[in-house]
C-alpha positions in Angstrom: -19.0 -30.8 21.0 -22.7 -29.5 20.9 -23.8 -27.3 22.7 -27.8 -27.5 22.4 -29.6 -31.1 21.7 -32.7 -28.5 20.4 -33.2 -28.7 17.2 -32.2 -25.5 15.2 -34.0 -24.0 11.9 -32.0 -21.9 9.8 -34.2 -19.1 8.2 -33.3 -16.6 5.6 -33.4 -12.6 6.4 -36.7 -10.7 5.3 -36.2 -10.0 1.8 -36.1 -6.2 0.6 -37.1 -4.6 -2.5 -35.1 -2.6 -4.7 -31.1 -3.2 -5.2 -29.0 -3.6 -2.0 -26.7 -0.5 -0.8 -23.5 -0.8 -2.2 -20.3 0.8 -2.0 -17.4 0.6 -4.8 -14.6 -0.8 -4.5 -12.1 2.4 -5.6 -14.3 4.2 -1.9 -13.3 1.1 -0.1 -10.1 0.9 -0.6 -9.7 4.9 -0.7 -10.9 4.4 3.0 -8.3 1.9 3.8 -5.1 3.8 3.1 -3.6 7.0 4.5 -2.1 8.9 1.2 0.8 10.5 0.9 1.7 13.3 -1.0 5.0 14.7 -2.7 6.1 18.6 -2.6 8.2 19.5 -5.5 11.6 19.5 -3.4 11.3 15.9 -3.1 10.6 15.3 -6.7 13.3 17.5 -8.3 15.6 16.1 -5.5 14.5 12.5 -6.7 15.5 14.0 -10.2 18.6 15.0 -9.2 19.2 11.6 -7.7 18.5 9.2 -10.9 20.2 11.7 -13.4 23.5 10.6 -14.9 25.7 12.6 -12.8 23.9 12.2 -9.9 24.1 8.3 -10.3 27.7 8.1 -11.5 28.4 10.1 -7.7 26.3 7.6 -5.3 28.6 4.7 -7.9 31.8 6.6 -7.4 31.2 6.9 -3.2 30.2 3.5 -3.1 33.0 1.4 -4.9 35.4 4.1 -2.7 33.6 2.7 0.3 34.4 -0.9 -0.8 37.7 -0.4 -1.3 38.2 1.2 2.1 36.2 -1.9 3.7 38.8 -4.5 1.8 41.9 -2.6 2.9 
């Protein structure tokens, strides 16, 4: 569907001198994204978390858990 029968000339914008603004890409995307940051309580707890004993705990609960499920 058309919506004119005129006739239509395409025509570039003025040109400018000198390079065109710019903005880098690390800006953009810093613009894009709220940020997050982490205290030191949540990484030591993190630590806590993924050390041996801490892991061999979260295993221990769990396989108890699915043992209580299967009963």
């Amino acid at each position: 569907m058309e919506f004119t029968d005129a006739p239509v000339v395409l025509t570039p914008p003025p040109s400018r001198a000198g390079p065109l603004d710019t903005v880098s890409e690390y800006e953009e995307i810093e613009s894009n994204f709220i940020h997050f940051y982490r205290s030191a309580s949540i990484s030591s707890a993190l630590r806590d978390i993924n050390s041996d004993e801490g892991m061999e705990h979260f295993t221990e609960v769990d396989v108890q858990d699915a043992d209580m499920r299967e009963a």
